[in-house]
Each structure stands twice: as structure tokens, then as C-alpha cells.
C-alpha positions as CSV (number, residue, x, y, z in Angstrom):
1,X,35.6,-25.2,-72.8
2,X,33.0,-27.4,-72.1
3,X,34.3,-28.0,-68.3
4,X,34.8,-24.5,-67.7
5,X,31.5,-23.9,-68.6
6,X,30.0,-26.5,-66.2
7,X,32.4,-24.8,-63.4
8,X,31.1,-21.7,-64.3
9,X,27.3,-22.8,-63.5
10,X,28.3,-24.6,-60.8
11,X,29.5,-21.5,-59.2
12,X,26.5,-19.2,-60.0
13,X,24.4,-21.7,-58.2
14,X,26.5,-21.7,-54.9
15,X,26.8,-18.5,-54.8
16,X,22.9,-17.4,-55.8
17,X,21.4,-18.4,-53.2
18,X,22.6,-15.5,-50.9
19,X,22.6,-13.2,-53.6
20,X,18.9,-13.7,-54.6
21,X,17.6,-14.5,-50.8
22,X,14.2,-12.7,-50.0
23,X,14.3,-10.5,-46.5
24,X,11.7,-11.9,-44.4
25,X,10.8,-9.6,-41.5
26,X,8.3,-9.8,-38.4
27,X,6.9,-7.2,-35.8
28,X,6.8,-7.3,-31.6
29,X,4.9,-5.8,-29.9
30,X,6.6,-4.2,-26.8
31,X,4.6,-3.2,-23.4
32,X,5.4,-2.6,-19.8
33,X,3.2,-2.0,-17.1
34,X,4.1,1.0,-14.6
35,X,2.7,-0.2,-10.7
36,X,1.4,2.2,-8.5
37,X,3.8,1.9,-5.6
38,X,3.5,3.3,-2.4
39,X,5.1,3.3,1.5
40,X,4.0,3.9,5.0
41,X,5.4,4.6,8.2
42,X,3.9,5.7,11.5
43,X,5.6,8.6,12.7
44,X,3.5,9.3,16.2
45,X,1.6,6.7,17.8
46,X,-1.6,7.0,19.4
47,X,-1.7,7.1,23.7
48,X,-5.3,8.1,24.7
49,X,-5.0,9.6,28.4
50,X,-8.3,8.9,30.0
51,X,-9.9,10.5,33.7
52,X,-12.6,8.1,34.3
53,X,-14.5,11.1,35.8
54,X,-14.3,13.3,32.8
55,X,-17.8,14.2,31.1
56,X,-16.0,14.6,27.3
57,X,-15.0,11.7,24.8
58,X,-11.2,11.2,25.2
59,X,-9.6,12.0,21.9
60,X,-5.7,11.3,20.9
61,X,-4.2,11.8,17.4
62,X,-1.7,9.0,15.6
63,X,0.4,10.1,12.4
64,X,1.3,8.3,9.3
65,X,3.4,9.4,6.2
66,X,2.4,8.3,3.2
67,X,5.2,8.3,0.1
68,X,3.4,7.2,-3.7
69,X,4.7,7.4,-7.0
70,X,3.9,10.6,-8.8
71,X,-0.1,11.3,-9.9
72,X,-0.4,7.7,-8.1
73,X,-4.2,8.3,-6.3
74,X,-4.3,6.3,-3.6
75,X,-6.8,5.3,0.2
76,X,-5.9,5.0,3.2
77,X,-7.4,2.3,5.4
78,X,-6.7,0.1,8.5
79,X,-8.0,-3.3,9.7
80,X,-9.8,-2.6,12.7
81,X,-7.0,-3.9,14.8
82,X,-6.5,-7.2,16.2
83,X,-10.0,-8.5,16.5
84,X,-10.9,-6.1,13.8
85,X,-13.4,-4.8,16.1
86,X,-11.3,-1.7,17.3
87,X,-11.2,-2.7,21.3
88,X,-8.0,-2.4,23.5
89,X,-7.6,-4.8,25.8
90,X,-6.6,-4.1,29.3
91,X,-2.7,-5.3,29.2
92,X,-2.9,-7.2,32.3
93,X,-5.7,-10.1,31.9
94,X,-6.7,-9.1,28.1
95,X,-10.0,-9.5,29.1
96,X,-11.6,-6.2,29.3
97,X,-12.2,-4.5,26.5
98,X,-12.5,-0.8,25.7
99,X,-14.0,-0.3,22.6
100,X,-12.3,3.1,20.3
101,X,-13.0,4.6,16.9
102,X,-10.8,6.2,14.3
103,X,-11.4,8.6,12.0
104,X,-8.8,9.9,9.0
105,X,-7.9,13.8,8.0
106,X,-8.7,12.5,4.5
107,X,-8.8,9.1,2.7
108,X,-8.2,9.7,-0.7
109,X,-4.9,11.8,-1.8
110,X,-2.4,11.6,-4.9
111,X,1.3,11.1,-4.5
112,X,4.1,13.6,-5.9
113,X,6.7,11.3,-4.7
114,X,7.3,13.4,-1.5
115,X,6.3,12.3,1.5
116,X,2.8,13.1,2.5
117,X,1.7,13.8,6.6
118,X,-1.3,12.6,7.8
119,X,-3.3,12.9,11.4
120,X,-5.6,9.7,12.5
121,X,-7.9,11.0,14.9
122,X,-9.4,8.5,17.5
123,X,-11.8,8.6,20.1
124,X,-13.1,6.3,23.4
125,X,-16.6,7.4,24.3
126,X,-17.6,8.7,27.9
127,X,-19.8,5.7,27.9
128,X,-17.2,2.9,26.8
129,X,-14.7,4.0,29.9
130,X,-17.0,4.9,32.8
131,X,-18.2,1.5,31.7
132,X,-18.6,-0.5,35.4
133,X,-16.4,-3.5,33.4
134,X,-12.9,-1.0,32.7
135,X,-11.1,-1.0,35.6
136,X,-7.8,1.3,36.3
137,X,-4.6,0.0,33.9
138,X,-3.5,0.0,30.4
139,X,-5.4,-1.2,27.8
140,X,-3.4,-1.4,24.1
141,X,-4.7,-2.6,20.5
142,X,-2.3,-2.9,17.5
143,X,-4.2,-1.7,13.9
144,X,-2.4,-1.7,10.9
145,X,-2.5,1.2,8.4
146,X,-2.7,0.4,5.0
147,X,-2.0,2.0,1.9
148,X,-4.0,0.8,-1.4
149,X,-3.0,2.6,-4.7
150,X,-6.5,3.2,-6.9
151,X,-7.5,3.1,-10.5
């Protein structure tokens, strides 16, 4: 009797220490971070046609679209093209410059995740091509647009 006791106890204490575990639990903490993302395309270039007679500023108009992420404010920028300085260079030598400004329909807008239209408006002043300097030819610059999503 004595034996089966000891078997007995011997068994509870195998066996207690699932039956009398504490639960021990812990938290996380769970985040995620939504980007503000955005694409651009060029859908229309910019090809100023300039009479070296004419008395007026010579205007042409460039076209981007602009997709963001829904209430995703964003600007719309460039770089000042390749020298940052916006100046074409006559194709042939690169060497004479023709100096050009730009100017945006808006630089501020909020996506809906549609794609959103928008005219670049730029401009070579009577003074910069009846310059003595630009002679007859093509004259090209590359800028690039760029699209920055805001706070």
C-alpha cells in the first residue's frame, strides 16, 4: 500500500505541472505606413515655332498626366533642364543658347487615383531670339518633370 501510494504522488507531480501552469501573455504593437505614390507621363511635348521677325514672345504648351493615390496632395516641379538654367542649345554646335521659361496651370493638386491633365506653358522672349548670337536651326533642351507627394 505503501508503494502504491508513492506511485500515486509520483504521478500527481508529472502530471501537475501542466495542469497548474500560469498563462503568460504579451502585447504587439502592429503599424504600417501608407506611401504617397504617384506617376508621370508626358503626353505632348513642347516645339516652340519661332519667326525671328515677330514682335510677340513665342509661346508653346507641353502636357503631363499626373496619376496619385487617393487624397494624396502632391507639386509639380521640373529641374530646369540640362544645365538647370532653362537654355536650348542650337542642335548643331550646342553652343548657342536660347534661354526659355516655363510656367505650370497649377502646382499643387490632390490625387483621386484618376489620371489628372495638366498644360506647362513656356515662353522665349522677343529679346532672347532676335538675339544677334541665335542663328537659323534647331535648338532642343531636355527638362524633367517631377512629381513630389506633400505632407
Amino acid at each position: 500500500m505503501k508503494r502504491m501510494m508513492i506511485l500515486l504522488v509520483m504521478a500527481l507531480v508529472m502530471f501537475s505541472g501542466s495542469a497548474f501552469a500560469a498563462t503568460a501573455t504579451s502585447t504587439m504593437t502592429v503599424t504600417a505606413s501608407v506611401i504617397g505614390s504617384c506617376s508621370i507621363s508626358t503626353t505632348a511635348d513642347m516645339a516652340f515655332n519661332i519667326d525671328t521677325f515677330s514682335s510677340v514672345d513665342a509661346g508653346a504648351t507641353g502636357t503631363v498626366e499626373v496619376t496619385c493615390g487617393s487624397g494624396i496632395t502632391y507639386a509639380l516641379s521640373d529641374d530646369g533642364g540640362v544645365g538647370a538654367d532653362y537654355t536650348m542649345t542650337d542642335d548643331a554646335t550646342g553652343l548657342v543658347p536660347l534661354a526659355y521659361s516655363l510656367a505650370y496651370d497649377t502646382t499643387t493638386q490632390t490625387g483621386d487615383t484618376t489620371a489628372q491633365s495638366f498644360n506647362i506653358t513656356g515662353t522665349v522672349a522677343v529679346a532672347d531670339f532676335q538675339d544677334p548670337s541665335v542663328v537659323t536651326g534647331t535648338y532642343s533642351d531636355t527638362v524633367t518633370i517631377i512629381v513630389s507627394p506633400t505632407p
